[in-house]
N, C-alpha and C positions, 0 to 999 in steps of 0.2 A: 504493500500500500504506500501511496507516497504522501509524504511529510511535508508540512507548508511551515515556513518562516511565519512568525509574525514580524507585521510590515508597520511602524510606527508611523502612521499619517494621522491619528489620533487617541483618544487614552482607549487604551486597552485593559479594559477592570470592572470593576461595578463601585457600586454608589457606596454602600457599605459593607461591612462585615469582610472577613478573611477569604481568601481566594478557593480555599478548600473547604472554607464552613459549612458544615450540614444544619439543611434549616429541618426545626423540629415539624415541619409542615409537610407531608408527603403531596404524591403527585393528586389524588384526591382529594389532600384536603383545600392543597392550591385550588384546583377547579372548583371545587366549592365555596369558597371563599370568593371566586370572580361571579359566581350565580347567585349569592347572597347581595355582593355589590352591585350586580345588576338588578335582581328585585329591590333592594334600597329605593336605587335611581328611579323606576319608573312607577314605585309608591311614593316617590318626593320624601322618603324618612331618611336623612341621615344617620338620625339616631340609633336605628338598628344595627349598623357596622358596629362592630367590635376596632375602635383605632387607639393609637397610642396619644396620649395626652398630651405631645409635641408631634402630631402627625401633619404632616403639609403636603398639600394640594396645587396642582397646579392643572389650565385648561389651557392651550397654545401657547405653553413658557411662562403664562403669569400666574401670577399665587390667587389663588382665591380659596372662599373658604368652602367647608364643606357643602354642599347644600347650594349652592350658587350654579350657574352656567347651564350648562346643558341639565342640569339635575333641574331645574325650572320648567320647563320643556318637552322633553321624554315623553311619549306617553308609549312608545312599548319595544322590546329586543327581537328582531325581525331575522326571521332561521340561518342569516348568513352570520354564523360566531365558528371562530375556530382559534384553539388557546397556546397559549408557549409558556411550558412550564419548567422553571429551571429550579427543581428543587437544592441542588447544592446552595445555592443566594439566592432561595427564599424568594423570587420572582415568579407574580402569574401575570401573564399579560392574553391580549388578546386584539383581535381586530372583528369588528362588529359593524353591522347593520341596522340603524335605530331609526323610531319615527319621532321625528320633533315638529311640532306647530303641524303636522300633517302629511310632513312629508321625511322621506328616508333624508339619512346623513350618515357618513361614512366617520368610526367611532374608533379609537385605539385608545387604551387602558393599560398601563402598567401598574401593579400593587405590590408594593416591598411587605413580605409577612417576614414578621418577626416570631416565634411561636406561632400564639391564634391572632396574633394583635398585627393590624393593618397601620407603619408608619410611616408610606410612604405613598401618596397617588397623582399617579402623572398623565394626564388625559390628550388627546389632539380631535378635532369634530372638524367633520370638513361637511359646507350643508348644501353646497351649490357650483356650479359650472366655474364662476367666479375665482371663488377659494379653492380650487383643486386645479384648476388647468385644465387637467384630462378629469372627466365625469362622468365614468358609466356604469352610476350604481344601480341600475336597472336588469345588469347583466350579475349581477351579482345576490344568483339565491339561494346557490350554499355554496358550501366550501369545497375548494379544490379537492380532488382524489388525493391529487399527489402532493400537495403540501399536508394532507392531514391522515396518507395513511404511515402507519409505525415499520419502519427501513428492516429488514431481518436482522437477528442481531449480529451474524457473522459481516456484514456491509457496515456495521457503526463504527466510528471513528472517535481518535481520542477528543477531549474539550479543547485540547490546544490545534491539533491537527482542525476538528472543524474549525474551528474561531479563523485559523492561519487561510484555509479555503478561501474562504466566504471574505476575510478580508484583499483578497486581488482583488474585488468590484470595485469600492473605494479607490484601491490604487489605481486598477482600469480610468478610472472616473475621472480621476485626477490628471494622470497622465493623455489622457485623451485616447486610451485604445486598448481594448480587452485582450487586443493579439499581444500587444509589445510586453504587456504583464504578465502574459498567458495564464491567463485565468482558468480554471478547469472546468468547464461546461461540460457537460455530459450534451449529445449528438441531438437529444431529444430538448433539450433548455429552453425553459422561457420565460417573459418576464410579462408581469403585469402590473399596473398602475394605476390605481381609482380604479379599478374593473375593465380597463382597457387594454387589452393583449398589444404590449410596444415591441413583444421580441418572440421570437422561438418562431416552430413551426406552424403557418396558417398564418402571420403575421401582413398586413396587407397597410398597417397606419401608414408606413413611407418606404422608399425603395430602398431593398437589403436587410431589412427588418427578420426577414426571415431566419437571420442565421445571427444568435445573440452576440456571438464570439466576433463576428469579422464585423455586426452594424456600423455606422459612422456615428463616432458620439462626439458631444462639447467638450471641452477641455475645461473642470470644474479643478479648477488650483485652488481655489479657497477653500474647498471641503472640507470641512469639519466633522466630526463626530464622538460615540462612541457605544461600544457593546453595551446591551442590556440586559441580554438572558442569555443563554442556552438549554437547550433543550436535548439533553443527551440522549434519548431515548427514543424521542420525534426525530432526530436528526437536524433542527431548524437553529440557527443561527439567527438573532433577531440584534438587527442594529438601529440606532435611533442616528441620522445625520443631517446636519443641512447644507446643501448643495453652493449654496454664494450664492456669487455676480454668475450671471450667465448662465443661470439653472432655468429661468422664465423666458421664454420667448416673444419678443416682442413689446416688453415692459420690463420695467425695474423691479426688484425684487429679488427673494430666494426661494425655496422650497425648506420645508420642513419635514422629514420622511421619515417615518417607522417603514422599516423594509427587513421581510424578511428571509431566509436561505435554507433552501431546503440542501444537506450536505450529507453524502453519506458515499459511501465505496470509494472515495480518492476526487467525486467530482460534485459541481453543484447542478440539480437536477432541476430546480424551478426557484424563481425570487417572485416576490410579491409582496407589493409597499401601497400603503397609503398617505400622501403627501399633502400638503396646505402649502399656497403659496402667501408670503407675507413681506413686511418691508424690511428692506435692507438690516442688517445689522440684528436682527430679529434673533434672538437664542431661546434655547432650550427650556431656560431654565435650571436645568441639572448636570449644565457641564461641567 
């Protein structure tokens, strides 16, 4: 199997806790814990989370408090939900389908569990054409096969190896070309965007699209980022990054991207991110 470097274009870690900490949270009780947060949300109760009494919130990089933002709104979690669970750092995240004021909006959720206690929640809502760019949550009524079926276990890879994988895209990105990084696509790769297929096979948005590895990409040098989860058992590698100057076509601005990798046998098999575009200089919040 081959071994990937890690490529420092940005911090490679998590937010807290030791790098090999086991959270006392298993891979169930992470997912229930995102099913709990999402009945909260579309009961409008806060108060029924179990969170830590310094626990902080944040909706597109800004802090707000519990109970604010989309949790106003919601009125229900629509069957496109599929989760990344990293039990080693206590990470469930997810990417979601939700109906606000009447209509869907595309939803990403990170929650840092500590124990049972939720001390960390980090959201992005993208609601319209506008805030995403590409928008086609229409096409989106469940979840992929292949981002959400479980890799055999003889095809898994170590946490460094996937993280080292999945990090060439970044460096692709950066550099302006998935060949000169040779990034490890598997023959079958594709990539999707707000629910819009921009890469693999069937690809028809612009010419050459069909082959992820050789497309014509931007040359995103500011790119920023950094890992959020892993999922050693899904195979998914989930990164949070924002793209700069030159991620938005045609206007100023960045993107803001939860993107995530599906990684297993030596290659990456499929990516899929949900992005907001926003004004310059626009961060994370949790970098």
């Amino acid at each position: 199997m081959r071994t990937f470097p890690l490529v420092c274009l940005f911090t490679i870690g998590y937010l807290s806790g030791p790098a090999n900490a086991q959270s006392a949270c298993n891979r169930e009780c992470l997912r229930e814990t995102l099913t709990r947060y999402f009945d909260a949300m579309v009961g409008h109760k806060p108060e029924l989370l179990h969170v830590a009494a310094n626990v902080r919130s944040t909706e597109d990089g800004v802090d707000r408090k519990l109970g604010e933002g989309l949790w106003k709104t919601i009125t229900q979690v629509l069957p496109y939900r599929w989760d990344i669970l990293d039990v080693r750092q206590g990470v469930a995240g997810a990417h979601v389908v939700v109906e606000a004021e009447g209509a869907p909006a595309l939803f990403v959720v990170r929650l840092k569990v500590v124990g049972s206690m939720i001390t960390e929640i980090e959201t992005l809502v993208v609601h319209n054409q506008t805030e995403g760019m590409i928008y086609k949550v229409d096409a989106l009524k469940t979840p992929s096969e292949a981002m959400t079926k479980l890799p055999e276990p003889s095809s898994l890879m170590s946490r460094k190896d996937m993280t080292g994988a999945a990090m060439r895209y970044p460096q692709g990105l950066k550099t302006g070309s998935f060949v000169k990084v040779d990034a490890p696509f598997a023959a079958d790769a594709y990539r999707f965007e707000n629910g819009q297929l921009m890469a693999g096979p069937g690809c028809t948005f612009f010419a050459g699209c069909e082959n992820i590895k050789t497309q014509k990409l931007p040359t995103l040098s500011e790119l920023t980022g950094r890992v959020v989860a892993v999922d050693e058992e899904a195979g998914i590698v989930w990164l949070q990054m924002n793209f700069g100057k030159g991620s938005l076509i045609g206007r100023d601005g960045t993107l803001l991207v939860f993107e995530a990798f599906k990684v297993y046998g030596g290659q990456i098999h499929a990516v899929e991110a949900f992005m907001k575009a926003m004004p310059v200089g626009t961060k994370s919040g949790w970098d």
